[in-house]
C-alpha positions as semicolon CSV with decimal commas, in nm:
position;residue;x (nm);y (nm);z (nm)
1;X;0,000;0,000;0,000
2;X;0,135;0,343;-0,120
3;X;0,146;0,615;0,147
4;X;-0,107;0,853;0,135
5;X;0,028;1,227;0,215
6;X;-0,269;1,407;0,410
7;X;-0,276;1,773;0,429
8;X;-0,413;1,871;0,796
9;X;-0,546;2,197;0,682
10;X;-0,735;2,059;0,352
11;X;-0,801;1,772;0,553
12;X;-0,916;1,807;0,954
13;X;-0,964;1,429;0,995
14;X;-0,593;1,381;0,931
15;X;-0,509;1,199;1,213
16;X;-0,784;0,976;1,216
17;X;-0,687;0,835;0,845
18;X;-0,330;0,821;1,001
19;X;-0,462;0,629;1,251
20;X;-0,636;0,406;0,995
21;X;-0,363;0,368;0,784
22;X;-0,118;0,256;1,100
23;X;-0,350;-0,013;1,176
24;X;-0,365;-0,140;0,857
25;X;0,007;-0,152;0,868
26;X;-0,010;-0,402;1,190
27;X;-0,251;-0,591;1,059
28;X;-0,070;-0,645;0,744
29;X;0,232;-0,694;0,904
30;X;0,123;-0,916;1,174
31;X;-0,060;-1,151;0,867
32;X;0,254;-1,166;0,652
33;X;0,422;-1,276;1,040
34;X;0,181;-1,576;1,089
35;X;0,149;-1,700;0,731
36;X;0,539;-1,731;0,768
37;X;0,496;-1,909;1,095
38;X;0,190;-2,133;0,976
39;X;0,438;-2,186;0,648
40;X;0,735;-2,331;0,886
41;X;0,515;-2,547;1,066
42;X;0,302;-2,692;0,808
43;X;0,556;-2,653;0,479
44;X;0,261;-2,525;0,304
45;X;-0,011;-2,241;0,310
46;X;-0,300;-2,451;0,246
47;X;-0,498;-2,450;0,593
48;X;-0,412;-2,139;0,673
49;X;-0,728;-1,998;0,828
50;X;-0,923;-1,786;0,615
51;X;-0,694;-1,762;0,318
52;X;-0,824;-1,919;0,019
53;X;-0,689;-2,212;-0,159
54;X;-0,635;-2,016;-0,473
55;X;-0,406;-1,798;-0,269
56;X;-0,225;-2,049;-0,061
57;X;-0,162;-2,244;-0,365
58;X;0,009;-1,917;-0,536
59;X;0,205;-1,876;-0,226
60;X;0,316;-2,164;-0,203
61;X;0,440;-2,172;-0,571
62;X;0,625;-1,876;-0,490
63;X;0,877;-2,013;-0,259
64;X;1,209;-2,072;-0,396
65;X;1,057;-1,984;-0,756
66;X;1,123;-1,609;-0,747
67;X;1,370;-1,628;-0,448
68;X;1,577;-1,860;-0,260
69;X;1,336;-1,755;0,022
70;X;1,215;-2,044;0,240
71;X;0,865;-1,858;0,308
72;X;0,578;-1,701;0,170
73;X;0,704;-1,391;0,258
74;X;1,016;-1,231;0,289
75;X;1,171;-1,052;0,605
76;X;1,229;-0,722;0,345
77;X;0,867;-0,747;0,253
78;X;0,752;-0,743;0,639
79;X;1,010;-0,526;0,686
80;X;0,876;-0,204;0,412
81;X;0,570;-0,302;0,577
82;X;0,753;-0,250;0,916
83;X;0,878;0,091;0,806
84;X;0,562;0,239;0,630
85;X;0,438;0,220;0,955
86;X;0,730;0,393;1,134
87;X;0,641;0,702;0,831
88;X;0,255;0,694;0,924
89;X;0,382;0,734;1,289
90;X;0,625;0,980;1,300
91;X;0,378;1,149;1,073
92;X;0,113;1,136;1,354
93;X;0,369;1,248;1,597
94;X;0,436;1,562;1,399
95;X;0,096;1,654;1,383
96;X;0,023;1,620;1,742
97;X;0,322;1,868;1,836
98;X;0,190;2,071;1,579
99;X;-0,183;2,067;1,731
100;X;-0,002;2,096;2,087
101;X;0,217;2,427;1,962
102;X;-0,082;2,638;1,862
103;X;-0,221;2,839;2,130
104;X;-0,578;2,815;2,274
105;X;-0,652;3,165;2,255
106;X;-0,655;3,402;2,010
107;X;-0,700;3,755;2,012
């Protein structure tokens, strides 16, 4: 997933989608984690709850086809995952210093 830029003045809801988009992030990441882990246990993806055949059968075609990788998913893939969350955060972070900085009353 591509990371969305949001503008806090175009967009006053900013932090919420940030928040949205962070949790996305952990869920995807923590997925990609557990397939791997099914994957070691199992040597395959099929049985994998909730993932389709279709898909487990693609992922498991995958290994050692396009890379000597030994699961579905590779640490660099869990890891861009990884650090588009670290962006959405530090993202967040900068907003809420920004919200924090302006004063409460204006004259």
């Amino acid at each position: 997933m591509p990371y969305e830029f949001i503008n806090l003045k175009d967009d006053p809801r900013e932090l919420e989608k940030l928040n949205r988009l962070m949790e996305e992030c952990r869920q995807r990441e923590n997925h990609m984690e557990s397939v791997n882990i099914y994957y070691r246990n199992h040597g395959t993806c099929h049985g994998y709850p909730n993932m389709p055949d279709e898909i487990a059968l693609e992922l498991d075609k995958r290994i050692g086809r396009e890379t000597v990788q030994d699961t579905p998913y590779s640490r660099h893939a869990i890891r861009d995952v990884s650090v588009e969350g670290t962006h959405l955060l530090k993202r967040t972070n900068k907003i809420l210093i920004k919200i924090m900085e302006e004063p409460v009353w204006k004259f």
